[in-house]
N, C-alpha and C positions, 0 to 999 in steps of 0.2 A: 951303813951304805951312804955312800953320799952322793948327792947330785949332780949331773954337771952342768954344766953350764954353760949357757946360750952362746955358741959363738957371736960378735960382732958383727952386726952388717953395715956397710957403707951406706948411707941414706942418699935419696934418688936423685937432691942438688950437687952431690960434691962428684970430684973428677974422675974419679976409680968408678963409678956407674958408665957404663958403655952404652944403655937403654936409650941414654939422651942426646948422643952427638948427633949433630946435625940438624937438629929438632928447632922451628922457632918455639919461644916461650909461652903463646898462644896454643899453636900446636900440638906443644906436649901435654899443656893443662887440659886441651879439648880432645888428646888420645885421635890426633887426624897426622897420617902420615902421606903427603900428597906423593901419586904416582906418575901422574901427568896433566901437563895443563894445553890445551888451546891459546897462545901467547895472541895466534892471527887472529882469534874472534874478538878480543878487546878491540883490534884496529881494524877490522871488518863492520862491524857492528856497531851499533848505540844498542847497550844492553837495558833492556824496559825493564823485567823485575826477574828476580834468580830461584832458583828452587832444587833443592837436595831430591835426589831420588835413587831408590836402591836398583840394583842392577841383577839380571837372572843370569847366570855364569856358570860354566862346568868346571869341573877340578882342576885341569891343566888351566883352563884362562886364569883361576883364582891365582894359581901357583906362576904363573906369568907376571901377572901383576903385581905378586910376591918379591918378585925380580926386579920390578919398576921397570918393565915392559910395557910399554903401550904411549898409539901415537893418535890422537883425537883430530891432524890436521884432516881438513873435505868431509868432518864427516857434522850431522846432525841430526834432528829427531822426529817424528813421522805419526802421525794418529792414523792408524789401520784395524777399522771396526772395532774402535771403541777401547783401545789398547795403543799405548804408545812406545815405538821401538825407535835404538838406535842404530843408525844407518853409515857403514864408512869407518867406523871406530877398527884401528888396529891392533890386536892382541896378538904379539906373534907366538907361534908352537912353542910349548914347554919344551926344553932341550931334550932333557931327563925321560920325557913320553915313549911311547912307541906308537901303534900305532891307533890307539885310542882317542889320538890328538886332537884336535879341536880345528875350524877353519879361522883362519887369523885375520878374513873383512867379515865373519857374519855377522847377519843383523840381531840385537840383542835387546829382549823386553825391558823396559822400564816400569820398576813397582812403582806406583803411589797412591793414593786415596781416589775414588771416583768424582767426589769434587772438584778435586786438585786437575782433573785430565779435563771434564769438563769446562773448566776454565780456561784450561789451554788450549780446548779444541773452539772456543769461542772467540778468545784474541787471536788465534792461527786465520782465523776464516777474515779475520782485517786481511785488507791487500797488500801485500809487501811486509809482513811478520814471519818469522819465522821461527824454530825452536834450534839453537845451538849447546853442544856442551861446553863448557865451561875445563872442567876439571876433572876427574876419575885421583879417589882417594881412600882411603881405610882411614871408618872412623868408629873405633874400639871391635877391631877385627871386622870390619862386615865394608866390604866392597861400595861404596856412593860413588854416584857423580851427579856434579851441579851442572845442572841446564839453565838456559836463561833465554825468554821469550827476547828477540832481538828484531829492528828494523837497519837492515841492509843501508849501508853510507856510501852515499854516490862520492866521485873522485875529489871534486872540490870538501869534501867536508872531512876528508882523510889529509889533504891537503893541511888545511885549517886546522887539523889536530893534530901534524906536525909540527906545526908552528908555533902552537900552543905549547907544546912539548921544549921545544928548544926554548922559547922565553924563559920558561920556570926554571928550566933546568940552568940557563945563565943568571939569573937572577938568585937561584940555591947557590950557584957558586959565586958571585960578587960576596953574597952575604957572609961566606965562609970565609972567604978571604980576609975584611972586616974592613 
């Protein structure tokens, strides 16, 4: 009798692995494949401190966001009796469903530690804080998104972090030039 033998497998750095396109190298190593980001809350906001929190979801939203469905602009986070939801987040209908399907603005629990909420429900209660998402992503299968406690930026200091912006961004290219 003889054995046979192990076919070959491509190992998960070289090109014949499809697992990895499109993946940053962060990314891939930390198993986060992002679904959607809030681009307006970086420029809306001065983000004070960030925090990961898992998300309560039904089959079709998983399977939505499976699709890289989902749009976080208008929407934010909410302490309602001791439990914190989010509020505005778009998940649209799984195509595939019938009619079991999900509503695509509901509002949707956020897990985390009761420390964790009560700390937020204590910087929330400052005047002018608020809690924004950040991100909605799969990290090793299981549905997060980052929130981040935020103080709303009046016109001039969106302004000023225009400006900011184009400086660097002239100055990364002088430098490139050489």
């Amino acid at each position: 009798m003889s054995k046979a033998k192990p076919k070959p497998t491509a190992p998960a750095s070289s090109p014949a692995s499809s697992k990895n396109k499109g993946k940053g190298k962060a990314d891939e190593a930390a198993g986060i494949k992002v679904v959607a980001r809030n681009r307006r809350a970086r420029f809306e906001y001065d983000l004070l401190e960030k925090i990961e929190a898992g998300l309560v979801l039904t089959g079709t939203e998983v399977k939505s966001l499976r699709n890289g469905k989902a749009n976080l602009e208008d929407s934010y986070a909410m302490l309602d009796r001791e439990e914190l939801w989010l509020h505005g987040a778009d998940i649209p209908e799984y195509l595939q469903a019938n009619r079991m399907n999900h509503k695509p603005k509901r509002s949707r629990k956020l897990l985390l530690h009761r420390r964790e909420i009560n700390r937020l429900a204590s910087k929330t209660a400052e005047r002018g804080l608020t809690i924004v998402p950040l991100s909605i992503y799969f990290k090793n299968g299981i549905a997060k998104v980052e929130i981040a406690v935020a103080r709303g930026r009046k016109l001039y200091d969106k302004r000023q972090a225009l400006k900011e912006q184009d400086a660097k961004r002239d100055i990364d290219r002088a430098l490139r030039r050489g």
